[in-house]
C-alpha positions as CSV (number, residue, x, y, z in Angstrom):
1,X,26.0,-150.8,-36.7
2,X,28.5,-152.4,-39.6
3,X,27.7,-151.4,-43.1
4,X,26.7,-155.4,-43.8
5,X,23.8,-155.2,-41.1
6,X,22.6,-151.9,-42.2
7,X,22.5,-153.5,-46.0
8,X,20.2,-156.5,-44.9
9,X,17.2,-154.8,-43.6
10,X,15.8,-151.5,-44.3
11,X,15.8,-148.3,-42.0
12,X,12.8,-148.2,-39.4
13,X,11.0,-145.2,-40.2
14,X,8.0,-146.4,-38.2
15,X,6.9,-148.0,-35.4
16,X,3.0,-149.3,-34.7
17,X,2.1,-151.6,-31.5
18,X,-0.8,-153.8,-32.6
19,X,-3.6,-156.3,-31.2
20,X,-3.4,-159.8,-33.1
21,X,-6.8,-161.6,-33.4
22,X,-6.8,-165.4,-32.4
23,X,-6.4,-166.6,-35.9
24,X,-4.0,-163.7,-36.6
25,X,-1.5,-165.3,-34.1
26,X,-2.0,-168.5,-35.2
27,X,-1.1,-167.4,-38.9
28,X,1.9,-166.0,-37.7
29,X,3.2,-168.8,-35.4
30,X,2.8,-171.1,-38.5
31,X,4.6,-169.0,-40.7
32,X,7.6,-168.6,-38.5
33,X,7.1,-172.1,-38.3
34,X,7.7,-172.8,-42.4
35,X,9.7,-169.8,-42.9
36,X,12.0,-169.0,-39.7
37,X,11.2,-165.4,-40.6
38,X,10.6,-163.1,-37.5
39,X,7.1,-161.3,-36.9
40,X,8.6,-157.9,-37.8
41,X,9.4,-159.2,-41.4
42,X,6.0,-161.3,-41.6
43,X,3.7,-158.4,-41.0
44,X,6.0,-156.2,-43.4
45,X,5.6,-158.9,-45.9
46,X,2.0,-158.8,-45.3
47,X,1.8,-155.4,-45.9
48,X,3.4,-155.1,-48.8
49,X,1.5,-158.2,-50.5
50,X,-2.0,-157.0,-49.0
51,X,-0.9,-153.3,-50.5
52,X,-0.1,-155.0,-53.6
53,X,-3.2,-157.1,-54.2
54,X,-5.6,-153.8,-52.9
55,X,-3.9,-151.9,-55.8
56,X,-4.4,-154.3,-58.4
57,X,-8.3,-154.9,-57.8
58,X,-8.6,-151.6,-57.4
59,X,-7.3,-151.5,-61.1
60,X,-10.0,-154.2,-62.3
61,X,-7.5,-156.7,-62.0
62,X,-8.0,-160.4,-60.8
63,X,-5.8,-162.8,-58.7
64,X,-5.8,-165.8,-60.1
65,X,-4.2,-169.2,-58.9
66,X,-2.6,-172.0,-60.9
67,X,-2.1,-175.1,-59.7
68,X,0.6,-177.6,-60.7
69,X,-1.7,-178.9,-63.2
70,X,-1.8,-175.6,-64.7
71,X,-5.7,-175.3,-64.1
72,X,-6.5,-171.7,-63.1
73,X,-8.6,-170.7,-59.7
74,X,-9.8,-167.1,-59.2
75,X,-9.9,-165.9,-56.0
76,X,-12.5,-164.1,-54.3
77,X,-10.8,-161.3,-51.8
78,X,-13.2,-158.9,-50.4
79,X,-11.3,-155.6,-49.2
């Protein structure tokens, strides 16, 4: 493997087989659709932002979403 390719994506240091509901699939599929990323990156992605968001709650925190307005929405996540 050339030293560019090992820059762009991060060693594996796991690997986990899992079952995809229906509507997980569909999520997916229209990701790759708007993104071109592959699975493997989506779920990492996923991951990382659902990690992210559990942490922050966890803290008391909100998430919060503006629109292009600027008018604010809260958004109920339930962990």
């Amino acid at each position: 493997m050339s030293t560019e390719r090992s820059a762009e994506r991060p060693a594996v240091v796991d690997r986990v087989n899992v079952a995809l509901i229906a509507e997980a699939v569909e999520a997916i599929g229209k990701l790759q659709e708007r993104t071109g990323l592959k699975k493997v990156d989506l779920v990492n992605r996923a991951l990382l932002i659902y990690e992210f968001v559990d942490a922050e709650l966890r803290a008391g925190n909100q998430v919060v979403l503006r629109d292009p307005e600027g008018r604010d929405q809260l958004v109920k996540i339930f962990l």
